[in-house]
C-alpha positions as CSV (number, residue, x, y, z in Angstrom):
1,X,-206.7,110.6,15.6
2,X,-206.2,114.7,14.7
3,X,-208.5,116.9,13.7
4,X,-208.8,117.8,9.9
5,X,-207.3,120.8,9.3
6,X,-209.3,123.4,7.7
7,X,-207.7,124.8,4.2
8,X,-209.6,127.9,4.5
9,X,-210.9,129.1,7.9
10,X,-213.8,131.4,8.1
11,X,-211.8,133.6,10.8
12,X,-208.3,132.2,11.2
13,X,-207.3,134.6,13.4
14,X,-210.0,133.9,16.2
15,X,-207.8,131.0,17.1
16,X,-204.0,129.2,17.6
17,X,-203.5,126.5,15.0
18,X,-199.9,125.0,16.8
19,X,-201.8,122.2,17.9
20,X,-204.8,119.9,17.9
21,X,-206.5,121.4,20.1
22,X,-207.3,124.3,18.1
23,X,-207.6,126.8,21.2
24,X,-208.9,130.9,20.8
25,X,-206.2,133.1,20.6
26,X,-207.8,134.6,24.4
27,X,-207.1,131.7,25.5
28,X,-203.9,129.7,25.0
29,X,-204.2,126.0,26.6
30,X,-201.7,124.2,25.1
31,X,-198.3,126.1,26.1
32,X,-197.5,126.4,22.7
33,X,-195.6,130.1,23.7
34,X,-197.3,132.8,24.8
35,X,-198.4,134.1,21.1
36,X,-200.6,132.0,18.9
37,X,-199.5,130.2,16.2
38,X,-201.1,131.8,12.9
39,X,-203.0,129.5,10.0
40,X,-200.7,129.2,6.5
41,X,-203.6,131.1,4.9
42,X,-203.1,134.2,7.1
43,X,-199.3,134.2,5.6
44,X,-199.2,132.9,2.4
45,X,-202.8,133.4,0.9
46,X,-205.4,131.3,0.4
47,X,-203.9,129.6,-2.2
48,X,-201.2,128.1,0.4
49,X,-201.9,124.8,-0.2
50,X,-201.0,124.9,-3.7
51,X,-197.5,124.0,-4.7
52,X,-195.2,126.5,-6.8
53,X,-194.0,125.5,-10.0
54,X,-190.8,127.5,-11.2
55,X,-193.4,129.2,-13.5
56,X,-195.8,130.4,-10.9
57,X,-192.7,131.4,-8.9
58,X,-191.6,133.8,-11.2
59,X,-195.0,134.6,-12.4
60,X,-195.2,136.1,-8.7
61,X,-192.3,137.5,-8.5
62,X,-192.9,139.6,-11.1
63,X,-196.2,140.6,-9.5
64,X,-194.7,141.5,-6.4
65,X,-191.8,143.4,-8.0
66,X,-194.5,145.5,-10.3
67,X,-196.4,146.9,-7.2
């Protein structure tokens, strides 16, 4: 059985999340590649779980484009 997967990690970036086995990023068990894979949260947001509606995709667009 797999692990659950956290939605938000306290410190995502303390470990590789291409696998199960969830290994620190020192530390790269699985052969996965030699870089670890990052959480969704570290590139989309925390808010990565959520899907976009056409509306929300625009709405963020339009952020983006304003910056």
């Amino acid at each position: 059985m797999a692990k659950k997967f956290p939605v938000v990690p306290a410190h995502p970036e303390r470990l590789c999340w291409g696998c199960d086995q969830y290994c620190p990023a020192d530390d790269l068990r699985c052969g996965n590649g030699s870089d670890r894979t990052p959480h969704p949260c570290e590139l989309w947001g925390d808010d990565w779980e959520q899907p976009l509606t056409p509306e929300a995709q625009t709405q963020e667009v339009s952020k983006r484009l304003l910056r």
